[in-house]
OpenMM code with the backbone's topology and positions (N, CA, C; nanometers):
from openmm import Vec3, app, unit

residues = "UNK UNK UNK UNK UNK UNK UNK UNK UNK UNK UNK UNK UNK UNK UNK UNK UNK UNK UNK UNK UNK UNK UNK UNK UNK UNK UNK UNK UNK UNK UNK UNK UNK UNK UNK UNK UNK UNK UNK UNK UNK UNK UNK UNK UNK UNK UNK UNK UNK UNK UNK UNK UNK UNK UNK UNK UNK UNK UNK UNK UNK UNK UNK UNK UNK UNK UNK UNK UNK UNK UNK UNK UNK UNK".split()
positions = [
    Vec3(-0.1100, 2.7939, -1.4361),
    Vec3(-0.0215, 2.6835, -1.4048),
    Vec3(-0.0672, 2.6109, -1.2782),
    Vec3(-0.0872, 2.6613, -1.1716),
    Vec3(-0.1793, 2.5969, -1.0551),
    Vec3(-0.2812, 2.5218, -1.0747),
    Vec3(-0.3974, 2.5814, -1.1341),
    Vec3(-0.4399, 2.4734, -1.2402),
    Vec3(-0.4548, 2.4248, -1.2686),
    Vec3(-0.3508, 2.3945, -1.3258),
    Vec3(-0.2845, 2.2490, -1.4190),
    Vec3(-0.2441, 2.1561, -1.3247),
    Vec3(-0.1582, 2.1819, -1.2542),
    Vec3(-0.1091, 2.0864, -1.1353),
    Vec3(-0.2300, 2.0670, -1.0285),
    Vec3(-0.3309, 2.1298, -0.9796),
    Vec3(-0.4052, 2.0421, -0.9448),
    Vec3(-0.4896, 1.9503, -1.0256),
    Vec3(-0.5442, 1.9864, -1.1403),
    Vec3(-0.5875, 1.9147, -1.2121),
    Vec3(-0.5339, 1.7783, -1.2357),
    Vec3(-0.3882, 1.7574, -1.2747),
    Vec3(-0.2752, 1.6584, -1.3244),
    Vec3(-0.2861, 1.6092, -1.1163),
    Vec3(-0.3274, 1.6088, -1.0211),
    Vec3(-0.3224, 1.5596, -0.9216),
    Vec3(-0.4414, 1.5074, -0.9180),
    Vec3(-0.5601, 1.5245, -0.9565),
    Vec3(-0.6672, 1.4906, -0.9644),
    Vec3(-0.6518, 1.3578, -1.0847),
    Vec3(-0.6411, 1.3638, -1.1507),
    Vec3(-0.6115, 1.3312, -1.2655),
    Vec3(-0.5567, 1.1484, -1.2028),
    Vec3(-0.4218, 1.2016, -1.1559),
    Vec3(-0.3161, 1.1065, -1.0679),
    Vec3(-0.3947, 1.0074, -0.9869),
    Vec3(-0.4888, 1.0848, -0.8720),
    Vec3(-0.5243, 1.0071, -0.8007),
    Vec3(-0.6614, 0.9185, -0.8409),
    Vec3(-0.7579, 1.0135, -0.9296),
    Vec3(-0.8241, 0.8945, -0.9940),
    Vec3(-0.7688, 0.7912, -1.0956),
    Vec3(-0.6335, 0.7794, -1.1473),
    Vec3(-0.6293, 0.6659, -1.2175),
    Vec3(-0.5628, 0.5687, -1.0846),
    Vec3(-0.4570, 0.6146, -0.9786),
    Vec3(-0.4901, 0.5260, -0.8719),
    Vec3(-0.5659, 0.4632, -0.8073),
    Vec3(-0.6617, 0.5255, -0.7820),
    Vec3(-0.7786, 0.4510, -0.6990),
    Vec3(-0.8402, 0.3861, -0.8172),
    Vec3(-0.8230, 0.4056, -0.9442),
    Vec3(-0.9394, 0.3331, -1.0790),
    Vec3(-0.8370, 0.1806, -1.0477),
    Vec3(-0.6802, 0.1753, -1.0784),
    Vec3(-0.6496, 0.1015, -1.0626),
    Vec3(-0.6654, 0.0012, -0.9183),
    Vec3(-0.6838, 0.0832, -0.7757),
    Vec3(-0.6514, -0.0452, -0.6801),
    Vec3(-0.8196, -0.0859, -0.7102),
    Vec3(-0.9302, 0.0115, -0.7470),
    Vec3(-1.0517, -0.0888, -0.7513),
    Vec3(-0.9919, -0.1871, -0.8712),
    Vec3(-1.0134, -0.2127, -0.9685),
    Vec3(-0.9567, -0.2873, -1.0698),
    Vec3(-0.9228, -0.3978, -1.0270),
    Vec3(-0.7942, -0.4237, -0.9302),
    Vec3(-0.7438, -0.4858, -0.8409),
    Vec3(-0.7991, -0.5593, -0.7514),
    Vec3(-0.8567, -0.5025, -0.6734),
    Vec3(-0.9548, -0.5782, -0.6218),
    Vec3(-1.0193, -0.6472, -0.6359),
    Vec3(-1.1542, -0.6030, -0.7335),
    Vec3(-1.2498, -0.6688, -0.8498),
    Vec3(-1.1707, -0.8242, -0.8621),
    Vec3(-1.0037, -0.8103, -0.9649),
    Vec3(-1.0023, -0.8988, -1.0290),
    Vec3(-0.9208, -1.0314, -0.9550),
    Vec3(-0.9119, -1.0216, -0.8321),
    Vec3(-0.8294, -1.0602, -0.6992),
    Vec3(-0.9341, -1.0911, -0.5912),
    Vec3(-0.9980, -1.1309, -0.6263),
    Vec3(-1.1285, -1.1615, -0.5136),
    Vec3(-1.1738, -1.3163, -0.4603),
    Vec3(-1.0458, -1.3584, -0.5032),
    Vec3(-1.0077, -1.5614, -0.4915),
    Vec3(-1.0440, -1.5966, -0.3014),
    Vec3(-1.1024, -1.6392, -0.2303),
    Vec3(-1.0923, -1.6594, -0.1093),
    Vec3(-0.9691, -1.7281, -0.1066),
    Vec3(-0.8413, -1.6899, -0.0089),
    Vec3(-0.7425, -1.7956, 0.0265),
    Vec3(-0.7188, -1.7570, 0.1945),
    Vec3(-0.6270, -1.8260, 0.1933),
    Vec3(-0.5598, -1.8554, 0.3493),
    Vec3(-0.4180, -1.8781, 0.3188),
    Vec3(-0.3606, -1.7565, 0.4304),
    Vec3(-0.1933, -1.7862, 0.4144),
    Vec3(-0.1667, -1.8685, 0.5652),
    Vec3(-0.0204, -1.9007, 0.5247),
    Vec3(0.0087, -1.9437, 0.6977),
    Vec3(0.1591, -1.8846, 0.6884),
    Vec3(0.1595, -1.8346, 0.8158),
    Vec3(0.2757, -1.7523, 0.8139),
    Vec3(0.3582, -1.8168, 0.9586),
    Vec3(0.4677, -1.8809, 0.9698),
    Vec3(0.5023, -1.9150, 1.0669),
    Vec3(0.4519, -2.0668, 1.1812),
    Vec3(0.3557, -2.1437, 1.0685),
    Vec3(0.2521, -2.2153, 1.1339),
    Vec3(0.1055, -2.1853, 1.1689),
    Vec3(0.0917, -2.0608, 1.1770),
    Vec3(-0.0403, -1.9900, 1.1488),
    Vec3(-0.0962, -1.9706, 1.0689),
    Vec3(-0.2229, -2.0335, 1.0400),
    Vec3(-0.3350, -1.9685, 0.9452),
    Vec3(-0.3651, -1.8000, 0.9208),
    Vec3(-0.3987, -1.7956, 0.8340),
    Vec3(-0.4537, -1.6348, 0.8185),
    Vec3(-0.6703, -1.6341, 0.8002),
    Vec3(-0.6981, -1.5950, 0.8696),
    Vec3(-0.8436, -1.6238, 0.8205),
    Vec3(-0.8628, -1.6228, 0.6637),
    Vec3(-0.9666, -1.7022, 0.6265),
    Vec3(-1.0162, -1.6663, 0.4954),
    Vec3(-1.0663, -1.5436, 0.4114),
    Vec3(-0.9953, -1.4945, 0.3541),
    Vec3(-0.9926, -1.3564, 0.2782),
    Vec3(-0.9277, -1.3370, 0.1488),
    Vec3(-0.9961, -1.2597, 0.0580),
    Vec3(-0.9528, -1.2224, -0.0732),
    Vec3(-0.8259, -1.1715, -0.1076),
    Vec3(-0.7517, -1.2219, -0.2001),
    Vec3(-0.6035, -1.2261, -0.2584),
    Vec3(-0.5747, -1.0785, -0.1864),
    Vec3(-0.6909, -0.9806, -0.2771),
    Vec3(-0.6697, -0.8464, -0.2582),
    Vec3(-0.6194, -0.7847, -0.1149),
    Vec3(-0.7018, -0.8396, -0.0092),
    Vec3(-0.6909, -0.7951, 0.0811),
    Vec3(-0.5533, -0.8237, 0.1652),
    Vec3(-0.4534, -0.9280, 0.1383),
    Vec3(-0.3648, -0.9142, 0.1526),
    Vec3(-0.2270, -0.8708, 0.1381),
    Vec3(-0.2415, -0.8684, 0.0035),
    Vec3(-0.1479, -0.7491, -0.1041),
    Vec3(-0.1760, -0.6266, -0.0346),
    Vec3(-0.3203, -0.5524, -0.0607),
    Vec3(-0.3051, -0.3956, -0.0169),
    Vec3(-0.2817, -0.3924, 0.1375),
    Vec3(-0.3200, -0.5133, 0.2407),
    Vec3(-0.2712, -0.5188, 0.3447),
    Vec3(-0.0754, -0.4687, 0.3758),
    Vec3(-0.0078, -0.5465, 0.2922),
    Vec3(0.1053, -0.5536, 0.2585),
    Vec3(0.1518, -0.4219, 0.2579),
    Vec3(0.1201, -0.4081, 0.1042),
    Vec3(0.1587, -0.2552, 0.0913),
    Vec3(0.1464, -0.1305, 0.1728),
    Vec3(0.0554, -0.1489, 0.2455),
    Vec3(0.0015, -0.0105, 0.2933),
    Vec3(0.1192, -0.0663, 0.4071),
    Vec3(0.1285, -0.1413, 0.5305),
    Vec3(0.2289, -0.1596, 0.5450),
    Vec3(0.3815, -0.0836, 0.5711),
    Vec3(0.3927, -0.1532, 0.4426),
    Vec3(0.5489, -0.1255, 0.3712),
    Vec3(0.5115, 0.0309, 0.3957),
    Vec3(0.3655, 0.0998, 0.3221),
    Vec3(0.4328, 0.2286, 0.3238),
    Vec3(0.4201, 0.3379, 0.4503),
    Vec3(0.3870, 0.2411, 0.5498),
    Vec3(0.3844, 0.3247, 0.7084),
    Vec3(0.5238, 0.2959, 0.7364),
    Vec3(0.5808, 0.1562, 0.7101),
    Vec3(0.6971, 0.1188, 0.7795),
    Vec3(0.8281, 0.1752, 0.6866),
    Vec3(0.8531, 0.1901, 0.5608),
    Vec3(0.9493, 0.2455, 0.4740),
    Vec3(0.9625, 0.4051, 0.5781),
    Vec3(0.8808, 0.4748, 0.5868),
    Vec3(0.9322, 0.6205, 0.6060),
    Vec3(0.9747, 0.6039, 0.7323),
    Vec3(0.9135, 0.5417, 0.8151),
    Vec3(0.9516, 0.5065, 0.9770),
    Vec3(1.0987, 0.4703, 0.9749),
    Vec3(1.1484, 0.3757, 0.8938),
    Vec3(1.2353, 0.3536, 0.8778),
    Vec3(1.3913, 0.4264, 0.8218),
    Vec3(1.2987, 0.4898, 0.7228),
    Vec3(1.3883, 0.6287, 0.6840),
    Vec3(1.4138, 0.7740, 0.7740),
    Vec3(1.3223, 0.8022, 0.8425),
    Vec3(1.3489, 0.8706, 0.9496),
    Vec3(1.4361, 0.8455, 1.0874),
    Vec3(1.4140, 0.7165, 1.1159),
    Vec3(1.5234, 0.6323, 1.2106),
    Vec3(1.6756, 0.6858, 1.1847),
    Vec3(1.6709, 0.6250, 1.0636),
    Vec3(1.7750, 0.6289, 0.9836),
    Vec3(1.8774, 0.7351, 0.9652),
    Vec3(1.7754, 0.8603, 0.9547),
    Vec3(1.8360, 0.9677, 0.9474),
    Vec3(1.8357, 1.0749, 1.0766),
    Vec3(1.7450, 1.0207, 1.1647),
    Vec3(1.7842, 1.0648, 1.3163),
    Vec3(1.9272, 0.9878, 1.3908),
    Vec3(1.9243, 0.8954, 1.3403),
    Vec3(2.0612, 0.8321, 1.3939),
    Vec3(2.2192, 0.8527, 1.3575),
    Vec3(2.2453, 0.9207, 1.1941),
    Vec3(2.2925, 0.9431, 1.1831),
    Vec3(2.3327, 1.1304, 1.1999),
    Vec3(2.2297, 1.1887, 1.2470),
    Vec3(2.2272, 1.3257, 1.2607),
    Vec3(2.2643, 1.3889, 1.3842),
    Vec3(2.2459, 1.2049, 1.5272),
    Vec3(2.3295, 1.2250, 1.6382),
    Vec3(2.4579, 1.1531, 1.6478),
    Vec3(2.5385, 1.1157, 1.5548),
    Vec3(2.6751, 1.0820, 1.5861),
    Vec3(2.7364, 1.2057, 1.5321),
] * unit.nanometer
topology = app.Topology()
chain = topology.addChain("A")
for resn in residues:
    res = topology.addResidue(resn, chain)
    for name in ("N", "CA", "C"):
        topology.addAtom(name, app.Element.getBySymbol(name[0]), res)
């Protein structure tokens, strides 16, 4: 059974990474955002999406931990 579950993790993370290359590849448009009046240098779709995300997923748990330290001191 161990095994199996690393295997099925292996498994997991190469169809992730198959997908963000994929992604990339097909997202490779040069653009420019402007955020606030600011330009963004010139860079591929991709690189701002996984910019994004990765992001979100430093700032989601940060956020959830806040969250639950604050309510663990009232």
């Amino acid at each position: 059974m161990r095994n199996f579950k690393r295997l099925a993790l292996v498994v997991l993370v190469l169809l992730v990474a198959s997908a963000i290359v994929l992604f990339v590849l097909e997202n490779s448009q040069s653009v420019v955002l402007l955020f606030l009046g600011w330009p963004t240098p010139q860079a591929p779709v991709s690189v701002f999406v996984l910019s994004a995300f990765l992001a979100g997923m430093m700032i989601g748990p940060l956020l959830v931990w806040f969250m639950g330290a604050r309510r663990r001191l009232k």
